[in-house]
Every structure is written in C-alpha cells, then in structure tokens.
Backbone bond lengths (Angstrom), bond angles and torsions (degrees), N, CA, C in turn:
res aa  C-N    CA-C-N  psi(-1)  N-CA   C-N-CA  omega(-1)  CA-C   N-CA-C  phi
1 X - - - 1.466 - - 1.520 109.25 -
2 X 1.046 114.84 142.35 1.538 120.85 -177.38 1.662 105.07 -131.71
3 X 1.371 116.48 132.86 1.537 119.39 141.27 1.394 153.11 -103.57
4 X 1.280 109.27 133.73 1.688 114.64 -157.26 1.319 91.63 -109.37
5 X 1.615 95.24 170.55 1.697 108.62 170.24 1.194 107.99 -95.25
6 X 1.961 105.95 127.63 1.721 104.33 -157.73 2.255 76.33 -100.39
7 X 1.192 118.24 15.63 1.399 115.84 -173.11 1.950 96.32 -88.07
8 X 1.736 109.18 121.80 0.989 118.39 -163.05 1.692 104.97 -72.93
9 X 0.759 116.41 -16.06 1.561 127.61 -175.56 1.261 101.27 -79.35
10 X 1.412 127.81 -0.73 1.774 139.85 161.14 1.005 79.84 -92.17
11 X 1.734 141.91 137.46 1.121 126.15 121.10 1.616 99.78 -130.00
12 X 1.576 97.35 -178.33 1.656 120.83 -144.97 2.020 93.33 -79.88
13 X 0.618 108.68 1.60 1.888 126.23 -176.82 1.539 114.63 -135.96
14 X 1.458 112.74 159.93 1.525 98.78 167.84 1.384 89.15 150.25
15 X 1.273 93.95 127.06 1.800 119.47 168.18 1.279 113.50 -51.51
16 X 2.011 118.09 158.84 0.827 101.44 171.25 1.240 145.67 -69.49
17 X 1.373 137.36 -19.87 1.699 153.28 171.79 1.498 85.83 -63.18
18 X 1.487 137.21 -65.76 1.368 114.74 -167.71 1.708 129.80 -67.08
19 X 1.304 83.46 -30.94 1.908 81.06 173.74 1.609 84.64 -64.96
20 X 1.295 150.62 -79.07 1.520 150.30 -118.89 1.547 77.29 -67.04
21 X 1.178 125.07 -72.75 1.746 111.52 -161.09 1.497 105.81 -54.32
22 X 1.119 128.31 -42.93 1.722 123.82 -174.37 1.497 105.44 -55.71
23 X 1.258 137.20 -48.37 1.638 138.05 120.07 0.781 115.28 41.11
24 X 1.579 107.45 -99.70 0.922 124.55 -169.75 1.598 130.47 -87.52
25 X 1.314 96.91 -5.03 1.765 112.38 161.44 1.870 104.65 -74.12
26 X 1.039 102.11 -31.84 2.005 113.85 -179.86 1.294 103.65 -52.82
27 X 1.728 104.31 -51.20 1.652 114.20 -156.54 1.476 110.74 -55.10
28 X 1.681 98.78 -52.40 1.292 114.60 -157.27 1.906 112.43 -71.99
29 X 1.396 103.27 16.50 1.307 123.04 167.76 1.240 108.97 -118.98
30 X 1.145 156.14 34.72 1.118 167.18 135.03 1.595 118.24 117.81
31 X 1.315 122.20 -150.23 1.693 121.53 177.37 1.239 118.81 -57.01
32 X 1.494 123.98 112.25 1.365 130.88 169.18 1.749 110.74 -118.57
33 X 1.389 93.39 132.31 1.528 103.63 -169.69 1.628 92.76 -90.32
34 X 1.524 118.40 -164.46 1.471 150.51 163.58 1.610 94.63 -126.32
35 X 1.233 118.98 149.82 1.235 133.96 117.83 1.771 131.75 -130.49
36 X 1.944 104.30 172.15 1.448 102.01 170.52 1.433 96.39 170.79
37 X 1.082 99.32 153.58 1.414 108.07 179.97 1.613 140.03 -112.45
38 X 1.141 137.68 -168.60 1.218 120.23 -165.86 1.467 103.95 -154.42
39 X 1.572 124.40 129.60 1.465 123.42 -169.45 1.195 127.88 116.57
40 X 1.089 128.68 -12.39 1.284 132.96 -171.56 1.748 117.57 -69.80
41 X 1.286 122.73 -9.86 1.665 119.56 166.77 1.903 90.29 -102.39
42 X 0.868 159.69 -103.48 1.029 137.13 -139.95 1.705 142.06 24.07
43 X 0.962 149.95 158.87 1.548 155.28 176.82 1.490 100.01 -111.47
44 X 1.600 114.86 -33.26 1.375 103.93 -171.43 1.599 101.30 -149.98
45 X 1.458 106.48 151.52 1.800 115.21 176.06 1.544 106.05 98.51
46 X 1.579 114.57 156.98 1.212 111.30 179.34 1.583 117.37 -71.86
47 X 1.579 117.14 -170.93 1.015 107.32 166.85 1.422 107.93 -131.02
48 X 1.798 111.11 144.95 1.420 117.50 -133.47 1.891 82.86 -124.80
49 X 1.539 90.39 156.91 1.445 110.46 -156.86 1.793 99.72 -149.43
50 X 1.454 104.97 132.20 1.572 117.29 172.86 1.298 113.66 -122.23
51 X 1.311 128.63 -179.47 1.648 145.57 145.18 1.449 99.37 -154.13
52 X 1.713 91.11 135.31 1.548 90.14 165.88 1.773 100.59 -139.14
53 X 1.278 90.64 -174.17 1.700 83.55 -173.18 1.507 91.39 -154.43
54 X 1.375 107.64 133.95 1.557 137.51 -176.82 1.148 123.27 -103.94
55 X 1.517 123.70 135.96 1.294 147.33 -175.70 1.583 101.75 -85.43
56 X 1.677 135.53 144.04 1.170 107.10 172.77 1.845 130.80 -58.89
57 X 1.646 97.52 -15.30 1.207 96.75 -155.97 1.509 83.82 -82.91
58 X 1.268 136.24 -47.06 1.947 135.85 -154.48 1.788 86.84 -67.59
59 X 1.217 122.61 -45.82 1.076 106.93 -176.88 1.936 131.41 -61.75
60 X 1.720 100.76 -24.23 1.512 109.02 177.47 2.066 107.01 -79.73
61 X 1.543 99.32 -5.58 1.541 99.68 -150.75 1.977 75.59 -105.26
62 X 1.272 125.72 -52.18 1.496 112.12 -176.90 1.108 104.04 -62.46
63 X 1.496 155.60 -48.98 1.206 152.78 -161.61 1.765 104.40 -58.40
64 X 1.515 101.85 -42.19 1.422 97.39 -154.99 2.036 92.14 -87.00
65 X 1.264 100.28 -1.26 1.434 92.96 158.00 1.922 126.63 -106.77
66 X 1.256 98.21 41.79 1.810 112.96 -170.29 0.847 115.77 88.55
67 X 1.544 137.10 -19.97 1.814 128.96 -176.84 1.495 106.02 -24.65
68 X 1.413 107.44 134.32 1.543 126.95 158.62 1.134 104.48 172.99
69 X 1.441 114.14 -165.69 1.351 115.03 -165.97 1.268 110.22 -62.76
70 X 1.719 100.02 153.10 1.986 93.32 179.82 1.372 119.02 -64.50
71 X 1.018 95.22 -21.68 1.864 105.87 -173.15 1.344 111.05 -46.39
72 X 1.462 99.99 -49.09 1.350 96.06 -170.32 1.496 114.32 -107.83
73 X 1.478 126.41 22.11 1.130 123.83 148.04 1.557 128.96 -91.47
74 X 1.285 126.59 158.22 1.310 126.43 -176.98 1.864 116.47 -86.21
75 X 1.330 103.91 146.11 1.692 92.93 -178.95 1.544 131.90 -57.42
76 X 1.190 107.59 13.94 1.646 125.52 175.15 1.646 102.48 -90.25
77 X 1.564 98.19 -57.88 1.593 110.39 -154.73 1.857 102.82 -73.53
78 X 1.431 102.66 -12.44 1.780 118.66 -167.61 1.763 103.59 -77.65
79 X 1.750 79.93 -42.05 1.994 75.14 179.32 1.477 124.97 -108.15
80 X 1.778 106.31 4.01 1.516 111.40 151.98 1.439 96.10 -64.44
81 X 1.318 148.14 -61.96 1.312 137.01 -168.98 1.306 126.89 -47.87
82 X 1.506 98.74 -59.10 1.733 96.67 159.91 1.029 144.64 -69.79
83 X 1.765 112.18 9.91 1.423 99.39 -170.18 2.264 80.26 -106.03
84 X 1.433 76.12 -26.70 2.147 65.84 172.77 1.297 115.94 -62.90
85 X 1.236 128.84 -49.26 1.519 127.62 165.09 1.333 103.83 -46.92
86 X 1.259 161.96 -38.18 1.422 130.10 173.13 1.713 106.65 -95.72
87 X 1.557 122.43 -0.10 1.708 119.45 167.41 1.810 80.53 -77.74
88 X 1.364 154.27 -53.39 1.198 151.61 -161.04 1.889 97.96 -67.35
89 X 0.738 114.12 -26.42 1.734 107.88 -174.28 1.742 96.54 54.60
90 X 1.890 96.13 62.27 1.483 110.33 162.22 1.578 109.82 -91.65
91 X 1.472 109.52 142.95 1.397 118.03 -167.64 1.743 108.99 -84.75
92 X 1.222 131.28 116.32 1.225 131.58 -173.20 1.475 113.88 -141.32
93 X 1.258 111.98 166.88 1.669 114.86 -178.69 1.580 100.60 -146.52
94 X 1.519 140.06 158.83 1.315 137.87 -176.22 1.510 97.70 -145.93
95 X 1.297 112.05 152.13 1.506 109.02 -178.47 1.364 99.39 -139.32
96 X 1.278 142.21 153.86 1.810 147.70 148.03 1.401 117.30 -82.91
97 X 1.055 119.72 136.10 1.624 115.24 155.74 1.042 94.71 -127.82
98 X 1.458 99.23 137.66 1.440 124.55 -153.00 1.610 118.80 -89.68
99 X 0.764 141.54 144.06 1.630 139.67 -179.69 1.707 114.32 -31.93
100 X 1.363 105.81 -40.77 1.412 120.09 -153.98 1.906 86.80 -102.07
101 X 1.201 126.00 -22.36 1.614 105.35 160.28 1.619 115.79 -93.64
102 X 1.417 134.81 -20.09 0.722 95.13 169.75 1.736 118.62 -103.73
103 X 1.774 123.50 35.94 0.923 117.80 156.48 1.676 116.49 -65.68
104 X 1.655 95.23 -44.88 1.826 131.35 176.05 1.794 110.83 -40.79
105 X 1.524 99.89 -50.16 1.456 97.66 -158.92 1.665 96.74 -108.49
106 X 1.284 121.30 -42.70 1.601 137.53 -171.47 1.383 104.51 115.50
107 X 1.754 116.96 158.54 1.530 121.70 -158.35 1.921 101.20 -62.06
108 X 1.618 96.85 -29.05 1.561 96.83 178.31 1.722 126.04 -45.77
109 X 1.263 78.56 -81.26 1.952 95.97 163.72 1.364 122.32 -36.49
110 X 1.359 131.98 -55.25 1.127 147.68 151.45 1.795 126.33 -33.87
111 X 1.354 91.65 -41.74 1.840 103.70 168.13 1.166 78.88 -66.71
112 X 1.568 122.70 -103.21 1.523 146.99 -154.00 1.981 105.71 -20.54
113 X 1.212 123.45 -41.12 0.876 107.12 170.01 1.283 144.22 -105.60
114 X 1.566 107.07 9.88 1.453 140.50 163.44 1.456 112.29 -64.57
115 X 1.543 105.49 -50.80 1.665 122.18 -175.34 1.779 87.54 -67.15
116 X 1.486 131.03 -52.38 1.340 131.65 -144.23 1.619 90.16 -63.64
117 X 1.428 123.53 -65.59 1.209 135.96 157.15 1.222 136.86 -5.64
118 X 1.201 118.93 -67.80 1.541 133.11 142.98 1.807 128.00 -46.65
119 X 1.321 94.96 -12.82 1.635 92.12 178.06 1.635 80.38 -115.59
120 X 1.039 174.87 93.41 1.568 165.63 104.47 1.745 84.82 -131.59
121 X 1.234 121.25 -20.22 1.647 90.50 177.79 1.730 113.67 -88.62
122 X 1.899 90.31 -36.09 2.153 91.17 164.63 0.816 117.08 -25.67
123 X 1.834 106.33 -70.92 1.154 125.39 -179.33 1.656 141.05 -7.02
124 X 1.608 97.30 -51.04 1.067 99.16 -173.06 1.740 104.35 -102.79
125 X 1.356 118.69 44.02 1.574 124.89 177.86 1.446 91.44 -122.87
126 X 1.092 137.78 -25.39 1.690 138.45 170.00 1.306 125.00 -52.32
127 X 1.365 100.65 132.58 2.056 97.02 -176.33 1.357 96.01 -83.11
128 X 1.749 124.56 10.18 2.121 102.50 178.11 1.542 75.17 -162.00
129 X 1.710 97.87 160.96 1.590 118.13 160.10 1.612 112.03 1.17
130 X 1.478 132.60 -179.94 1.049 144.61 125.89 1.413 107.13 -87.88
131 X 1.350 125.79 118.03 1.393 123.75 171.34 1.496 117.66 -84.77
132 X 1.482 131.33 -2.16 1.402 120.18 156.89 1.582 92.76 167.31
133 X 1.931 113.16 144.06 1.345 109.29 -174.55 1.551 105.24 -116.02
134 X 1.320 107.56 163.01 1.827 90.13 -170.37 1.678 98.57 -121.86
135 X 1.020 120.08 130.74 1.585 144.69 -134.07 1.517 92.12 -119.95
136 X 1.374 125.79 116.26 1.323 135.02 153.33 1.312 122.84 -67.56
137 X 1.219 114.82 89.75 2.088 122.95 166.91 1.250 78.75 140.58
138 X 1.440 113.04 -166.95 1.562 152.82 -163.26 1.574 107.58 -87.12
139 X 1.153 116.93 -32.45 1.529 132.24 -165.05 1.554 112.66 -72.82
140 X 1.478 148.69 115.71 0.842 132.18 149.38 1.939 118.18 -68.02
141 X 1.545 108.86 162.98 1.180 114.86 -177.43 1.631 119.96 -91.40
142 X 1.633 106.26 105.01 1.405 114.41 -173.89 1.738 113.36 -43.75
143 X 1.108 89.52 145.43 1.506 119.39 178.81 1.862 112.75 33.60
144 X 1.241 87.55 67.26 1.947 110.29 -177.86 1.808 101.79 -127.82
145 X 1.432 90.09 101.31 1.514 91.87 149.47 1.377 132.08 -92.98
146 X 1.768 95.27 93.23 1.404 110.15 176.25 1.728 107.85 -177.12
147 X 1.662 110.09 128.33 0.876 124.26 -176.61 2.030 103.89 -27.73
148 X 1.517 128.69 164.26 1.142 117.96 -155.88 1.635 92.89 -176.11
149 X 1.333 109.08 127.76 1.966 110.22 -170.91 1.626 87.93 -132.63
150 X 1.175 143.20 81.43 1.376 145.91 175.69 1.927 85.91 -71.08
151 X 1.378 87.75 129.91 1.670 100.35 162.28 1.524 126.71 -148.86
152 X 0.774 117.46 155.26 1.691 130.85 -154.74 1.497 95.02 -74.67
153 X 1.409 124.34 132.97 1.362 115.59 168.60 2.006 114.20 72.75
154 X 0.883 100.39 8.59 1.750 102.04 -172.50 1.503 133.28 -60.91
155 X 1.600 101.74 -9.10 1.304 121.78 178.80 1.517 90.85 -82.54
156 X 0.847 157.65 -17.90 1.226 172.65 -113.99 1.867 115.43 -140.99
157 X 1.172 96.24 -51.32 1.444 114.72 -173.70 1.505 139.40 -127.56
158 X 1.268 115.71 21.67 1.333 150.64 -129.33 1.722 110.79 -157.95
159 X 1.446 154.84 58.48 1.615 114.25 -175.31 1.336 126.95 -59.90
160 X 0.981 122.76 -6.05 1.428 121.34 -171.97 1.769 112.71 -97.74
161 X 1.471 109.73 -7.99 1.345 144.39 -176.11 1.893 80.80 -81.56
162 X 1.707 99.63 -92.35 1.608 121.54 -170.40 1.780 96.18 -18.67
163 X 1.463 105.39 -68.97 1.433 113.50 -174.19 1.461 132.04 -34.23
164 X 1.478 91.28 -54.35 1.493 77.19 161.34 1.884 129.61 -103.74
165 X 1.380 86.77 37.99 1.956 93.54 170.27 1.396 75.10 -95.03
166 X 1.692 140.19 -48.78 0.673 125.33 -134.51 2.279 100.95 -80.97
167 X 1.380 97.96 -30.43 1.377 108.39 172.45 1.593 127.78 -50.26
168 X 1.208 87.26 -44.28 1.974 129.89 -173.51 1.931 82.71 -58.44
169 X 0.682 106.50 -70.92 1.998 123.26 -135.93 1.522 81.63 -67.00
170 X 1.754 120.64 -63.33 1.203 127.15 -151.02 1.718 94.07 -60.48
171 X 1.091 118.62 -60.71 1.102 114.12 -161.55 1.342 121.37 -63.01
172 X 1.159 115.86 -30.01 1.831 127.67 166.00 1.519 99.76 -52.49
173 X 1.564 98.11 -61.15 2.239 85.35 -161.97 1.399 93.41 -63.28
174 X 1.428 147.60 -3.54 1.456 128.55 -173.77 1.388 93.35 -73.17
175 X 1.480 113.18 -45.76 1.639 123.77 -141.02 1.707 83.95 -90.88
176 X 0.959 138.62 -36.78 1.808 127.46 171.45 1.561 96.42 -73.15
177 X 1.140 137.63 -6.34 1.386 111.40 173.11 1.361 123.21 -91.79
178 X 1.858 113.12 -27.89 0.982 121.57 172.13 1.652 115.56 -60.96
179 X 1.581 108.46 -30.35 1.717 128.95 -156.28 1.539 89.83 -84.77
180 X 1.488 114.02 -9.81 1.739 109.76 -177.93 1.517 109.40 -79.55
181 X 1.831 115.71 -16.80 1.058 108.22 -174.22 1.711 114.26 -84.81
182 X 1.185 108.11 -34.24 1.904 121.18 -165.77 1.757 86.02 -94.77
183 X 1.268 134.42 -12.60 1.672 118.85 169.30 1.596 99.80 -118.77
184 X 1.641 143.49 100.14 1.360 129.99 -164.89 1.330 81.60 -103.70
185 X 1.201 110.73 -178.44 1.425 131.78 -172.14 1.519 137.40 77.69
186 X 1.262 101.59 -23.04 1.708 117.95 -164.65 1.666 89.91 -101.31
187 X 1.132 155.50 -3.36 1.352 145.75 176.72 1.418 117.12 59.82
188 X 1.488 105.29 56.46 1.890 98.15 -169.08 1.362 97.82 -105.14
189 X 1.548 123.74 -0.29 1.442 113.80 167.49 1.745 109.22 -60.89
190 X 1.455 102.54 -23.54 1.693 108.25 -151.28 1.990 94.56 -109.46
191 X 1.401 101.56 -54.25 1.896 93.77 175.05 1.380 111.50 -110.80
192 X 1.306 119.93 46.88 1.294 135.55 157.54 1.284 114.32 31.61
193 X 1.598 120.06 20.89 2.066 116.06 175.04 1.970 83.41 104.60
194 X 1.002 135.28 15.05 1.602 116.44 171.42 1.557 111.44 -103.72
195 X 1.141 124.77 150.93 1.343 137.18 -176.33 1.851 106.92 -61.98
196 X 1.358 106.75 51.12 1.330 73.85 164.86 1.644 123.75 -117.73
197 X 1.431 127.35 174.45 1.365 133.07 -140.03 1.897 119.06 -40.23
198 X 1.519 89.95 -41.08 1.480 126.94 156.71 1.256 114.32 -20.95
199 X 1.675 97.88 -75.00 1.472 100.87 -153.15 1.732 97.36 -92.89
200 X 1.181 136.23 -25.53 0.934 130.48 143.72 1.443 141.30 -14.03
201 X 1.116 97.63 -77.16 1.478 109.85 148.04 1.686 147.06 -26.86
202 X 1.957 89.74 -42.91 1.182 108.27 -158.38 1.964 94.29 -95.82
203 X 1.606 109.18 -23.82 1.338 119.91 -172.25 1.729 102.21 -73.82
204 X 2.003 126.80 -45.83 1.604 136.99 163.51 1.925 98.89 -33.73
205 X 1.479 105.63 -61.63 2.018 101.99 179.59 1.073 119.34 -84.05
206 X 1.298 121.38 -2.11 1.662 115.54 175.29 1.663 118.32 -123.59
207 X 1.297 92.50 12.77 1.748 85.85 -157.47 1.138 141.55 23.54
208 X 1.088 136.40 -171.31 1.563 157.27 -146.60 1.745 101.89 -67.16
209 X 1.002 125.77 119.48 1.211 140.94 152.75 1.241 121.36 -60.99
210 X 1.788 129.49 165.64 1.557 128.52 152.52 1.377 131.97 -52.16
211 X 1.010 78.17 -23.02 1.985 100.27 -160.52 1.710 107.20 -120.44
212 X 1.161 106.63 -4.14 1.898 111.88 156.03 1.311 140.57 -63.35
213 X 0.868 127.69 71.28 1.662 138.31 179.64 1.840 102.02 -19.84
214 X 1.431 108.08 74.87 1.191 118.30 150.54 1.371 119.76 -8.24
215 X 1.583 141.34 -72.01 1.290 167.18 170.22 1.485 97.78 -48.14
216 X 0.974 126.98 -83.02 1.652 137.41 -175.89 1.122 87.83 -29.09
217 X 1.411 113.93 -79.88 2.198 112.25 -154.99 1.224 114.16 -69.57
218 X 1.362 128.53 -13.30 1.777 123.52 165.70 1.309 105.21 -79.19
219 X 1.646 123.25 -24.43 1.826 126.75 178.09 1.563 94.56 -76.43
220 X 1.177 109.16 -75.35 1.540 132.20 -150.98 1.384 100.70 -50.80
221 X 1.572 120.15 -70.63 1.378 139.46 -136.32 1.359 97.30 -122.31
222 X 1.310 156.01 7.05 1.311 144.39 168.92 1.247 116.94 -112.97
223 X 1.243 112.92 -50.21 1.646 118.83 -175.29 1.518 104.00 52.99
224 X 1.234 102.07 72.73 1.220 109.63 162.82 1.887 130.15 86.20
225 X 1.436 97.85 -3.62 1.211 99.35 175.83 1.364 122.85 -89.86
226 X 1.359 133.68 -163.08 1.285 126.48 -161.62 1.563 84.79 -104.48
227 X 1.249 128.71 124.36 1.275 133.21 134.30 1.330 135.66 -20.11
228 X 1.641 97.59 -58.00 1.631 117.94 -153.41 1.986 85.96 -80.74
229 X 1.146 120.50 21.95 1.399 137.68 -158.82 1.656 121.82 -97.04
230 X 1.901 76.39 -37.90 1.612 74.71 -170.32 1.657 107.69 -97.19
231 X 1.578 105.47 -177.23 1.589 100.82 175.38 1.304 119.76 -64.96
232 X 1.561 99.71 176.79 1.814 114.21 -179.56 1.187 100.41 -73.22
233 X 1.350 136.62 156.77 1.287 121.81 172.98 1.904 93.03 -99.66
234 X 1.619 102.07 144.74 1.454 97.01 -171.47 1.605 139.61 -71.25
C-alpha cells in the first residue's frame, strides 16, 4: 500500500516557482526527503537508487555549487557535489537492485523498490517521522508508509530530488568501474553498462557476463537472434 497526496495543489507536473512553493508547504510539516535513481537503460550492472534529505542551508550551499540533475552535470562536477554533501554531513541512504531482481521483477519494479529502500533506510537516520518523500516519475513507491508527491521531471525541480540523481549516478559509475576490472573487455569503466556500439559489439565476441541483463541484450542488442548463441564469457 502506498500514500500519495490526494491534495490537488500536488500535482504530477509543475513549474519551477510551483514545485519550490509546494516545498516549502512539505517542509513546514516536518522531514521531507527526494528520491531517484540511476541505471535503468543499461545492458549491464544493477540499478542504483538514493534519498537524501536537505537542510535549507546544504541545500542553498550545493546548488550554488551546480546541483541539478545528474544528467546534466559532468562526472567532475557530480563528485565535487558529492563529496560536499558528505563535507556538509548531508543525510543520505543508497540501495542496489541487483541484476538478478530486476531480471525477476523488470527494470521498473526493481527501480521502485530500490528508491522504496533507500527512503526506509534514511529513514531511520532522522530524529522524527519522515513527513513525506518526493518521488521522481509518475510512480508512487509500493508498500511505503509515508506521505509520497511522485512528480514528473523532479530531478529537475526538486534539490533534494537532483541530490540524489546526483547520489544514484555517482555511485553506480564507481561500482561499473570497479566491475570493469573482474569483467575486461566490455568497456564499463568508459560506458558504464549502456548499450553503446562498443559494448555491443564486445557482448556478440564475448558473450554474456554475470552482471548482464539477460533481458536487455536479447531486447536491446539481438533483434531476434538466439541468445543461447553466443559464447561463454570466460
């Protein structure tokens, strides 16, 4: 069971001045986190999930050092941010879902309960309740008792949202860079588990990895060929 805000003045869209005031109507009810996650197109690696939750001041002090969505920051400017969020003693939690659940559940389910995860582990770093978490996409987070404002674009409009794309992202390309050493060949130091031409390529002569999204490369990367086709990977 999940709860949302059935209050229409939440809605699933919203500019920036209106998300910032809806905000700050959140605050003044106590601890409100962000979450969102990071990974979900990939061919290979889990997909990685944060919440963090902001003070007004950590939040005016990351912004004014580039905070926003990870997307559109560069991998320099991602871990100047994060390494200020822990010089800030910002409160955060990170979760994995693992290759083998979201072959099990699908990359959806697997987000959804990565993000759920990460907000019940915050959770318990708070001196009171979580009074409501604000959810990047349309989706609320299954079976969370706790108020919940899923909004369209939120990495975007949100810092405590941005923060943890920005948590999400950093910590994945660490964990595909390390995974570049015990899987060589596939270039995941460089396309971090994403389909590109490269690694594609490199998955037809090397086959299937541990950590290869089975599902993805018979969708993504085969079009139709036999999987069970290619080599062992060694």
């Amino acid at each position: 069971m999940s709860r949302t805000l059935s209050d229409p003045s939440f809605p699933s869209r919203a500019g920036a001045d209106e998300a910032g005031k809806r905000m700050e109507q959140l605050r003044r009810t106590g601890f409100v986190a962000g979450t969102d996650e990071a990974g979900r197109g990939p061919l290979a690696g889990p997909v990685m999930a944060a919440a963090v939750c902001l003070t007004p001041e950590q939040e005016r002090a990351l912004l004014a050092l580039g905070l926003r969505d990870s997307k559109l920051m560069t991998p320099r400017s991602r871990e100047a941010v994060f390494q200020a969020m822990r010089d800030l003693g910002v409160l955060w939690r990170a979760q994995a879902g693992s290759v083998a659940r979201i072959e099990r559940d699908n990359i959806l389910q697997a987000s959804l309960w990565a993000m759920r995860r990460s907000v019940l582990r915050l959770a318990e770093l708070l001196p009171s309740e979580l009074a409501c978490v604000v959810v990047d996409g349309t989706m609320p987070l299954p079976e969370l008792e706790v108020k919940q404002w899923p909004l369209i674009s939120a990495d975007a409009l949100i810092p405590s949202v941005s923060a943890a794309s920005v948590v999400a992202k950093v910590l994945r390309d660490r964990l595909m860079t390390s995974l570049d050493a015990l899987y060589p060949g596939y270039g995941l130091a460089q396309n971090k588990g994403y389909p590109t031409a490269a690694h594609r390529e490199a998955v037809r002569q090397l086959g299937l990895s541990p950590i290869h999204r089975r599902s993805f490369c018979k969708k993504l990367l085969l079009r139709g060929e036999d999987i069970d086709s290619l080599p062992l990977f060694p």
